[in-house]
BATOR-464677 format. One record per atom (N, C-alpha, C): residue in one letter; atom name; x, y, z. Coordinates in nm, 3 decimals. Atoms other than C-alpha are relative to their C-alpha. Layout:
BEGIN
   drenza   kolza         u         v         w
        A      CA         X         Y         Z
...
//
This chain:
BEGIN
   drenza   kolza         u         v         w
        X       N     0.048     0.124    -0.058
        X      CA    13.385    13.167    12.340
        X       C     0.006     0.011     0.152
        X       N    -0.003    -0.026    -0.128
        X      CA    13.283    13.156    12.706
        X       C     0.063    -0.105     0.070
        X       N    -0.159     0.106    -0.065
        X      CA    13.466    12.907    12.937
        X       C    -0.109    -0.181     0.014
        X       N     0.067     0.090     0.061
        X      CA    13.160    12.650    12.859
        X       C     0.001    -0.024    -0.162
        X       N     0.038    -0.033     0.123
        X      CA    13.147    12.668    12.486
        X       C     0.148    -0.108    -0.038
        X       N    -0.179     0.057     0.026
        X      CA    13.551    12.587    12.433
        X       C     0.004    -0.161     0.065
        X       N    -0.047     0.106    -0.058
        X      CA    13.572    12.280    12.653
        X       C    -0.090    -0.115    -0.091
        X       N     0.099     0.078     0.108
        X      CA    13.265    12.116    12.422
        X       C    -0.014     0.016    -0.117
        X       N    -0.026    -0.011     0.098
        X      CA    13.358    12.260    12.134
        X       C     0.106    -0.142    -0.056
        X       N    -0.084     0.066    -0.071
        X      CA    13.652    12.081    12.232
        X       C    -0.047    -0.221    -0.043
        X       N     0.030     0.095    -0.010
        X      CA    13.501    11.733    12.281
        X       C    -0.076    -0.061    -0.058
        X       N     0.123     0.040     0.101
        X      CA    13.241    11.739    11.981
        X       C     0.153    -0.004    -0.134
        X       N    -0.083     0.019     0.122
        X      CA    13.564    11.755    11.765
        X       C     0.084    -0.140     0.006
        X       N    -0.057     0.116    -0.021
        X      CA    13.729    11.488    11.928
        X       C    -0.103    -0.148    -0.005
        X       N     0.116     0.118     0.000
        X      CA    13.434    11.237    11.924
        X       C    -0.030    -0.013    -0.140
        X       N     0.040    -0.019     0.160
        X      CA    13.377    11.323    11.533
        X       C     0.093    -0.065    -0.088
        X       N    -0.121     0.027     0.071
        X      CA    13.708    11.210    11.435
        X       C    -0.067    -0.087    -0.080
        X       N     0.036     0.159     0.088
        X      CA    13.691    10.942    11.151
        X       C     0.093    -0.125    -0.015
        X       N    -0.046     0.112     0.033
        X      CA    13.770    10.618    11.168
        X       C     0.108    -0.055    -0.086
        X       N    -0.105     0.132     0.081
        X      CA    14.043    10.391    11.006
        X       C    -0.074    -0.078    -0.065
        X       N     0.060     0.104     0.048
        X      CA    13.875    10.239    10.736
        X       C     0.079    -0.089    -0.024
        X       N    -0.095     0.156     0.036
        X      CA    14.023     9.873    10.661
        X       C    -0.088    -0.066    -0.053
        X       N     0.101     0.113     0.101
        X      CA    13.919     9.621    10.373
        X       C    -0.017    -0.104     0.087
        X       N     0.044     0.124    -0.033
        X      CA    13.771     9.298    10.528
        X       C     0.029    -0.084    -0.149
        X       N     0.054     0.086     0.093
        X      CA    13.822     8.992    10.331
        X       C    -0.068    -0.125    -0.013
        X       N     0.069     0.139    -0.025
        X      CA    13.603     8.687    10.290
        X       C     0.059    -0.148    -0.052
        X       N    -0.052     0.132     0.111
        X      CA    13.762     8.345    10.229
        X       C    -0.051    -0.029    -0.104
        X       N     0.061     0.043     0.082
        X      CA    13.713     8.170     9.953
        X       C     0.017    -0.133    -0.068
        X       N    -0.064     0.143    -0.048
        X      CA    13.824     7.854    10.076
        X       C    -0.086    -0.039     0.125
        X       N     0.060     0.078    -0.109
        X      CA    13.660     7.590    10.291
        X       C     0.084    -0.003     0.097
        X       N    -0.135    -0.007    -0.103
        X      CA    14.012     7.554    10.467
        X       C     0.005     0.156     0.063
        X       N    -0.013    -0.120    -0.089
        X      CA    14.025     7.935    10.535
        X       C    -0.111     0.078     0.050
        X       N     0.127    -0.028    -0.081
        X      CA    13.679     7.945    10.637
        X       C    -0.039    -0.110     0.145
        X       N    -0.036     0.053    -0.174
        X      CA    13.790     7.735    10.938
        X       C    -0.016     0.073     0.123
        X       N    -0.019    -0.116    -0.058
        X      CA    13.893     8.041    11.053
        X       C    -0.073     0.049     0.116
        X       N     0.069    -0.094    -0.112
        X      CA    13.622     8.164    11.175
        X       C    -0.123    -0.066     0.010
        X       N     0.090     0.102    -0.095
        X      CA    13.308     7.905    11.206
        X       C     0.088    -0.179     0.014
        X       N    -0.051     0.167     0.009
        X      CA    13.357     7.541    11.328
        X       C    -0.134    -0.035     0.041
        X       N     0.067     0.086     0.032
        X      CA    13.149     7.261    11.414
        X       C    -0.078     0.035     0.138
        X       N     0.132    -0.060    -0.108
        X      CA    12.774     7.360    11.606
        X       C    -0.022     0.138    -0.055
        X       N    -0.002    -0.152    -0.004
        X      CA    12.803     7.727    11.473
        X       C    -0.173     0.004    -0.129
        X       N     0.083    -0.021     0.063
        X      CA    12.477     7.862    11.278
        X       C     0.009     0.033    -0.092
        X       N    -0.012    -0.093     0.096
        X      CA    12.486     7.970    10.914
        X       C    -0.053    -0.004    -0.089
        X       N     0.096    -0.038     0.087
        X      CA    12.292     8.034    10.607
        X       C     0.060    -0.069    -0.087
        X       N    -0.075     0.014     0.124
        X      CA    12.425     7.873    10.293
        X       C    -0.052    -0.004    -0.129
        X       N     0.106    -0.067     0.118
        X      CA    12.314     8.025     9.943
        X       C     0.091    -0.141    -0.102
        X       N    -0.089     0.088     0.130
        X      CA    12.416     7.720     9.656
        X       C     0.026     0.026    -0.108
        X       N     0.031    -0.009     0.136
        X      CA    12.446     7.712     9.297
        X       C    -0.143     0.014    -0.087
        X       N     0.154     0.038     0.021
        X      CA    12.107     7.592     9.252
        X       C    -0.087     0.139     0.056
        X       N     0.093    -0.138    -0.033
        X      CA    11.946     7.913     9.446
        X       C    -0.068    -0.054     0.150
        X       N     0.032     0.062    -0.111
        X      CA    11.856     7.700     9.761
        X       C     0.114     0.056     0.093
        X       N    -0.054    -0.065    -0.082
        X      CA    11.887     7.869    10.068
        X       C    -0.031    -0.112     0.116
        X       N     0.040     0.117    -0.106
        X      CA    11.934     7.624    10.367
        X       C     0.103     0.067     0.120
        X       N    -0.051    -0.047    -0.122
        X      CA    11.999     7.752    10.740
        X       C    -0.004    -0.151     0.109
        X       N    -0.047     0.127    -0.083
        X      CA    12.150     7.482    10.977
        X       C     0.118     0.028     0.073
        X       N    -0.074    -0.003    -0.101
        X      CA    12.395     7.424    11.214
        X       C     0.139    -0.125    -0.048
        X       N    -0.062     0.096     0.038
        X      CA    12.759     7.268    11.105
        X       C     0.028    -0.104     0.032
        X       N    -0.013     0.150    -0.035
        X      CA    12.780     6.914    11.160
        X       C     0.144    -0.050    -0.014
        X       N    -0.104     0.049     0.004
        X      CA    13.077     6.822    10.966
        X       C     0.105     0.125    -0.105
        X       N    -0.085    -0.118     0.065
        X      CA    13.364     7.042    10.817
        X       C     0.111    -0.055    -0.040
        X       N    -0.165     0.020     0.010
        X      CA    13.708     7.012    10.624
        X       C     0.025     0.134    -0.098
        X       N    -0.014    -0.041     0.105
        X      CA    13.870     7.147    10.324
        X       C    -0.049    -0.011    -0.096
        X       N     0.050     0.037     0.099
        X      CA    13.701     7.037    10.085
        X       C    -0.209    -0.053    -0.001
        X       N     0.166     0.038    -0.012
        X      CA    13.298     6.949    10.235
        X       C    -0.022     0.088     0.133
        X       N     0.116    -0.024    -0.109
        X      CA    13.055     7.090    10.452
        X       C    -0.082    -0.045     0.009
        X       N     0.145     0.053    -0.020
        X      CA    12.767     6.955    10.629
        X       C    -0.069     0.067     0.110
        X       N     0.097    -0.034    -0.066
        X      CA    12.514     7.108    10.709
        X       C    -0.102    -0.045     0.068
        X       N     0.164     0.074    -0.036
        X      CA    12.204     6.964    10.942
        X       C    -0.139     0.136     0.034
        X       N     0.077    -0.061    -0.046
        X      CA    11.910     7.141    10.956
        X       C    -0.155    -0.075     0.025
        X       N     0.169     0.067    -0.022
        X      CA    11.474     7.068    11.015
        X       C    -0.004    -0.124    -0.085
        X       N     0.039     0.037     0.073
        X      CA    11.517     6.896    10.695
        X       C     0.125    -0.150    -0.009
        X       N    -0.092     0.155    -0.001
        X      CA    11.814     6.607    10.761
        X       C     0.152     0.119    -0.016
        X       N    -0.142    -0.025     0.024
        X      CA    12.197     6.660    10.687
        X       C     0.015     0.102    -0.152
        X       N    -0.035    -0.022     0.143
        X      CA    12.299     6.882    10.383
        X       C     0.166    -0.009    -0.033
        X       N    -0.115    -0.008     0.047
        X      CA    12.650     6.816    10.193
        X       C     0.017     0.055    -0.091
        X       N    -0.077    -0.046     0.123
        X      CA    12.827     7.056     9.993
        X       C     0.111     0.043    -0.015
        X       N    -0.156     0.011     0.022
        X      CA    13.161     7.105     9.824
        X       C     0.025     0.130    -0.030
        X       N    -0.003    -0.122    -0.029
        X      CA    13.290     7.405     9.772
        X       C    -0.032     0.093    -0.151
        X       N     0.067    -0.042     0.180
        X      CA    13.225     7.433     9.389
        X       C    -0.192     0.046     0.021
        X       N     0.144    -0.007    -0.060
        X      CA    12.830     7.413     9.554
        X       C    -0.008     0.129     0.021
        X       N     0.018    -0.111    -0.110
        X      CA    12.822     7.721     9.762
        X       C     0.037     0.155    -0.070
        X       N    -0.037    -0.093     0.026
        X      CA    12.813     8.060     9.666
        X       C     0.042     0.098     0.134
        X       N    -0.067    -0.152    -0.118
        X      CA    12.818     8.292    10.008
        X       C    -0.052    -0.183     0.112
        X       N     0.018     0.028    -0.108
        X      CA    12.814     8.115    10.336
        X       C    -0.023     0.112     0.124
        X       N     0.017    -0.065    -0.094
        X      CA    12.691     8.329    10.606
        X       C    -0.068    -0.006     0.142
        X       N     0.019     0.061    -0.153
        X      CA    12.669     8.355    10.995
        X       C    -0.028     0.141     0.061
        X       N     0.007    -0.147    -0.084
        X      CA    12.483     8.633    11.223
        X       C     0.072    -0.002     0.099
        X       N    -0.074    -0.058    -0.088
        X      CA    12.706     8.772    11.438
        X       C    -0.066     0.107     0.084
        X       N     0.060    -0.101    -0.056
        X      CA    12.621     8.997    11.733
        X       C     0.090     0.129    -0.024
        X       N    -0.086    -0.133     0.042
        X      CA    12.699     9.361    11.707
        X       C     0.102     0.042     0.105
        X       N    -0.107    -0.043    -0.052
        X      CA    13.001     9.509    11.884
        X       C    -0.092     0.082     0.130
        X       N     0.073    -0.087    -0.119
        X      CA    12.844     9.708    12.224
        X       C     0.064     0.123     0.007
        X       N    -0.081    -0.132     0.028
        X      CA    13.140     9.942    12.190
        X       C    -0.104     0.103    -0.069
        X       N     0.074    -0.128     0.088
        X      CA    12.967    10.157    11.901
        X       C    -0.155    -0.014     0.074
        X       N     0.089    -0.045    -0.099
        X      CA    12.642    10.162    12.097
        X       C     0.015     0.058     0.097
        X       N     0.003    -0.066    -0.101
        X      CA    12.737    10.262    12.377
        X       C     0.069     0.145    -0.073
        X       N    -0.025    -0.082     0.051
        X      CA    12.941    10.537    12.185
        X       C    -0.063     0.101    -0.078
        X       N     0.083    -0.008     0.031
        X      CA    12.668    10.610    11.980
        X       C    -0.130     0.068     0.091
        X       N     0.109    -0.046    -0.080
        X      CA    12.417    10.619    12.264
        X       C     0.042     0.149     0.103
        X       N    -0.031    -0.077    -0.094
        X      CA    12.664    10.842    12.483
        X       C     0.006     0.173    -0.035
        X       N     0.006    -0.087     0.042
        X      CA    12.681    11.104    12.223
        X       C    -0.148     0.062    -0.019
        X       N     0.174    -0.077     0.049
        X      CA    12.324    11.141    12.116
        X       C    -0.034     0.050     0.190
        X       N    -0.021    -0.009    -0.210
        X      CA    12.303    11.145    12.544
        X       C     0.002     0.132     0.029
        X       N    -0.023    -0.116    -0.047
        X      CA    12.472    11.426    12.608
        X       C    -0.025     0.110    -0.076
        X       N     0.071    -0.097     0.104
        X      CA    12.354    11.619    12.291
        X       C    -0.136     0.023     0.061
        X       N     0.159    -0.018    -0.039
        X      CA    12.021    11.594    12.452
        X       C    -0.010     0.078     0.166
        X       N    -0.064    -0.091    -0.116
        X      CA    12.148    11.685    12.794
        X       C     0.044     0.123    -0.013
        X       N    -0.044    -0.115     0.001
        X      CA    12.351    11.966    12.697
        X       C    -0.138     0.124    -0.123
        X       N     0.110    -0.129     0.041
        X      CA    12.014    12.156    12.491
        X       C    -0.122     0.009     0.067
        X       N     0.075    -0.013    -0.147
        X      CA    11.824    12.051    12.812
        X       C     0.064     0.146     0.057
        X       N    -0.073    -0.114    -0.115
        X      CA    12.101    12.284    13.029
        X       C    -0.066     0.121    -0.080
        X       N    -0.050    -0.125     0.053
        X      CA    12.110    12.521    12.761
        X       C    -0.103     0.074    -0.006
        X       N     0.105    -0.026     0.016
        X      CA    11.776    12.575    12.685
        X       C    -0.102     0.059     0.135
        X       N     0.054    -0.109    -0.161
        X      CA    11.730    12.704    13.102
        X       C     0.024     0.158    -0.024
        X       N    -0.030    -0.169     0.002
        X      CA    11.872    13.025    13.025
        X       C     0.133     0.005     0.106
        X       N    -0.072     0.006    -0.097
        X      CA    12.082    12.964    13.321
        X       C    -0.041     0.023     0.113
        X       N     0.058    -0.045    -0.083
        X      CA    11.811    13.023    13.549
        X       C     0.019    -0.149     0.131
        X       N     0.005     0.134    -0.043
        X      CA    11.865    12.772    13.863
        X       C    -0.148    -0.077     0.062
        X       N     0.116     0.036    -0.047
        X      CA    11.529    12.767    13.934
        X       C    -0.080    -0.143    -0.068
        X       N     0.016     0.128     0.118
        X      CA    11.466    12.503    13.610
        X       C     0.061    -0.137     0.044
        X       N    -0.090     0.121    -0.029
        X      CA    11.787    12.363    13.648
        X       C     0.101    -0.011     0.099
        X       N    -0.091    -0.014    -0.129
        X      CA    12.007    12.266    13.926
        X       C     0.180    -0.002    -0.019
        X       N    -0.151    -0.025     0.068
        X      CA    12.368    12.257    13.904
        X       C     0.040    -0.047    -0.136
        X       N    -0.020     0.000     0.134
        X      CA    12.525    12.281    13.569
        X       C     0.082    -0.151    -0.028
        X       N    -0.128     0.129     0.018
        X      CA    12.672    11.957    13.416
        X       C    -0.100    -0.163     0.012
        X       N     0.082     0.150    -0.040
        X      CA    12.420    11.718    13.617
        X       C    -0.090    -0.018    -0.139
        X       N     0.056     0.043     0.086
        X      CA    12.157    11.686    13.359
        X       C     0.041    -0.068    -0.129
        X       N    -0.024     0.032     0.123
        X      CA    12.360    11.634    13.077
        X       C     0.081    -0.137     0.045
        X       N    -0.028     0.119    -0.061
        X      CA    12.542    11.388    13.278
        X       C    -0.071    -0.146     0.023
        X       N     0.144     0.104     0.058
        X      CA    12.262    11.156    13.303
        X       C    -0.056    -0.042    -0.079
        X       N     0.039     0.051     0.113
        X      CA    12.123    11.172    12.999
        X       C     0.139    -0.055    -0.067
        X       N    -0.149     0.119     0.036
        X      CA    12.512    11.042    12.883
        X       C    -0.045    -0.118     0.029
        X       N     0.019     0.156    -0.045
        X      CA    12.432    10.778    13.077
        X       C    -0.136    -0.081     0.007
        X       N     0.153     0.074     0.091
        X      CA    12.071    10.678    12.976
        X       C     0.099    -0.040    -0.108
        X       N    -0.023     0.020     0.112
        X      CA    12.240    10.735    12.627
        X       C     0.101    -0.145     0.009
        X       N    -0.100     0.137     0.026
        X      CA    12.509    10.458    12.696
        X       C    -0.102    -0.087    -0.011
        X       N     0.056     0.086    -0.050
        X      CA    12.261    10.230    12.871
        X       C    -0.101    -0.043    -0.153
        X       N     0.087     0.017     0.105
        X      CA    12.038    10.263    12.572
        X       C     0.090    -0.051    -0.095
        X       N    -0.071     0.047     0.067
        X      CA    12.303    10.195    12.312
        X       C     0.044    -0.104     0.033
        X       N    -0.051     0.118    -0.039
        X      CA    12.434     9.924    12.500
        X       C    -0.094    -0.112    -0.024
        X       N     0.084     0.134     0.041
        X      CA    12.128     9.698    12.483
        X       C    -0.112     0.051    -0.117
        X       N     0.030    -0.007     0.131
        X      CA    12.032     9.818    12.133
        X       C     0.122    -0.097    -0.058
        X       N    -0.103     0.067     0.048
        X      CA    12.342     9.655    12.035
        X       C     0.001    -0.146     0.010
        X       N    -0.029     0.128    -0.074
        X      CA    12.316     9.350    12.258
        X       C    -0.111    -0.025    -0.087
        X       N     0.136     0.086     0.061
        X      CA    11.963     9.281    12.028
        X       C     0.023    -0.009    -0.113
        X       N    -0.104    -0.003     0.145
        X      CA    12.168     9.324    11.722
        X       C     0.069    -0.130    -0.021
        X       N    -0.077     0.074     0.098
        X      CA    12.275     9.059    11.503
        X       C     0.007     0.047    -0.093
        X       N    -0.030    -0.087     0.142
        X      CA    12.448     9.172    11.189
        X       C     0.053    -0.171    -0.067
        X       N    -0.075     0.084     0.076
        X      CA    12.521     8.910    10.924
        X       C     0.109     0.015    -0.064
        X       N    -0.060    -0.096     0.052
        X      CA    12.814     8.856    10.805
        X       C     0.061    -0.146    -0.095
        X       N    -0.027     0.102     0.101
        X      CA    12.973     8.646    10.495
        X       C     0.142    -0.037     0.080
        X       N    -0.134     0.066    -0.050
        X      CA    13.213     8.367    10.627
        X       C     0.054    -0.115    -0.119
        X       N    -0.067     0.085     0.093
        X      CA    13.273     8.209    10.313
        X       C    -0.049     0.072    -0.151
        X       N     0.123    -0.071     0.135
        X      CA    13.206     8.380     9.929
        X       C     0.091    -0.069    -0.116
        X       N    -0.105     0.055     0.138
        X      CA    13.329     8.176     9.604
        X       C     0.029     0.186    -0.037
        X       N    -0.048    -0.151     0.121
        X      CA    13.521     8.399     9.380
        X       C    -0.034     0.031    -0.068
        X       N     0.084    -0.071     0.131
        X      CA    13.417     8.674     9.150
        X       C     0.056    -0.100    -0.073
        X       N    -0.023     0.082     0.109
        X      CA    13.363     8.505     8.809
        X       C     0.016    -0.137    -0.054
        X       N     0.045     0.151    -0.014
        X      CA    13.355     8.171     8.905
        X       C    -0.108    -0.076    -0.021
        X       N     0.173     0.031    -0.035
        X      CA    12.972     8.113     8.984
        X       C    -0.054     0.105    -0.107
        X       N     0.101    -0.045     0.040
        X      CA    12.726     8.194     8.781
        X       C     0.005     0.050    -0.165
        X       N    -0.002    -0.030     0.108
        X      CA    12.671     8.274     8.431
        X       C    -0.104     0.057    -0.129
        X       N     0.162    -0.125     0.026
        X      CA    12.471     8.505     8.153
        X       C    -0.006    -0.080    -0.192
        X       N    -0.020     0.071     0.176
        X      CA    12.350     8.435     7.754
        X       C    -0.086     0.155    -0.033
        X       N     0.050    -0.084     0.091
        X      CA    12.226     8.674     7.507
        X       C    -0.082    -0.074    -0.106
        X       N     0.014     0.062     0.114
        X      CA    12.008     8.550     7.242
        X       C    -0.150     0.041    -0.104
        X       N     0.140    -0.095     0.093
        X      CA    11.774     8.704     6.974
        X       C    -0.102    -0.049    -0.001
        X       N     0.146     0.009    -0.021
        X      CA    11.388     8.710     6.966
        X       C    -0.070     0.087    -0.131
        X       N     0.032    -0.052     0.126
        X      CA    11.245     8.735     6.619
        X       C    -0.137    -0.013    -0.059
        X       N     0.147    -0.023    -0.007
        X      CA    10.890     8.783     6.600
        X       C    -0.058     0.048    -0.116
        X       N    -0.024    -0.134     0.078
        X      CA    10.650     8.959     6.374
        X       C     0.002     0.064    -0.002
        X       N    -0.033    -0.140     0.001
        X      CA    10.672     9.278     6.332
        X       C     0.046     0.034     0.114
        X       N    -0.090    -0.081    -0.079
        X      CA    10.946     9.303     6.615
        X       C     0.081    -0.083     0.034
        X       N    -0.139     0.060    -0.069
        X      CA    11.287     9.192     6.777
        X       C     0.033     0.052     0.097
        X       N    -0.065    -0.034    -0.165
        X      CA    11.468     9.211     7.049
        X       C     0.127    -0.087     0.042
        X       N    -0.080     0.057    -0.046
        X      CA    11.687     9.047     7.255
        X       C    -0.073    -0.094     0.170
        X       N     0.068     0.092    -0.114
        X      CA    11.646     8.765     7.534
        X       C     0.133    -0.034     0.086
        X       N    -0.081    -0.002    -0.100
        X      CA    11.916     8.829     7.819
        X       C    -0.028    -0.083     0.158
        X       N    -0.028     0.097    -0.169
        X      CA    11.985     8.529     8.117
        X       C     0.075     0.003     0.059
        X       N    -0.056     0.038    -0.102
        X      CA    12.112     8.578     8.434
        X       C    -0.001    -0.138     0.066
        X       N     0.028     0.096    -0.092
        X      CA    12.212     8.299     8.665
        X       C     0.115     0.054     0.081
        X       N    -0.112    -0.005    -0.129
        X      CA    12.431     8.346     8.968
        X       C    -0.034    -0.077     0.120
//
């Protein structure tokens, strides 16, 4: 390895590492979905019924939500609601992290790709340097246009929703007649 090679060998291992995954969990409570929207915040709410209504919270407790949206006020309890959800913007961190790597990956097969001639390229380091920093700049407001949804309220498995089975006897054939609802 030459005395370039090692130092980026180096820094493509350390950037690769993996993460700490950690479970997220979603309330499944009106009270512990306090938490994290309150009253003005934007969010989606999927019901029992299959009606999807996006609005802005009006009124909140333990036990009700109200929603207002184009269409007047909506109230529901928490037996109502299957997911509640709210876009969130994306983190800028992993963009820019994201952008800084692809960056200098593009920079460093710029350098490399001179031969080492300086006639191409001028001192070693600059180019790839730059493109780093495009790459942030770019990741950074890819991110900033990012909303990610994300569930701030989900009844519990097995609660919601329910299925039937029931035979289909025809002539000359059968079957079966399987209903979802969730």
């Amino acid at each position: 390895m030459n005395r370039v090679t090692r130092p980026l060998a180096f820094l493509f291992l350390a950037i690769c590492q993996a993460a700490l995954a950690t479970a997220q969990t979603v309330p499944s409570s009106f009270k512990d979905m306090q938490f994290l929207v309150g009253t003005g915040d934007r969010v989606t709410v999927f019901d029992t019924s299959g009606a999807r209504i996006t609005g802005r919270i009006s009124e909140m407790d333990a036990s009700t939500l109200v929603i207002t949206s184009g269409s007047g006020p909506h109230r529901f309890t928490q037996d109502d609601v299957i997911v509640v959800r709210q876009r969130k913007a994306d983190p800028l961190k992993n963009g820019a992290v994201i952008g800084a790597v692809i960056g200098a990956a593009m920079g460093l097969l710029t350098e490399l790709s001179c031969g080492g001639s300086d006639e191409y390229c001028g001192q070693a380091g600059w180019v790839t340097l730059g493109s780093t920093l495009w790459g942030v700049g770019v990741g950074v407001f890819t991110d900033a246009l990012l909303k990610t949804p994300t569930d701030v309220f989900r009844h519990e498995p097995g609660t919601v929703g329910s299925w039937s089975v029931s035979p289909v006897i025809g002539r000359g054939a059968a079957g079966a007649r399987v209903a979802l609802r969730w």
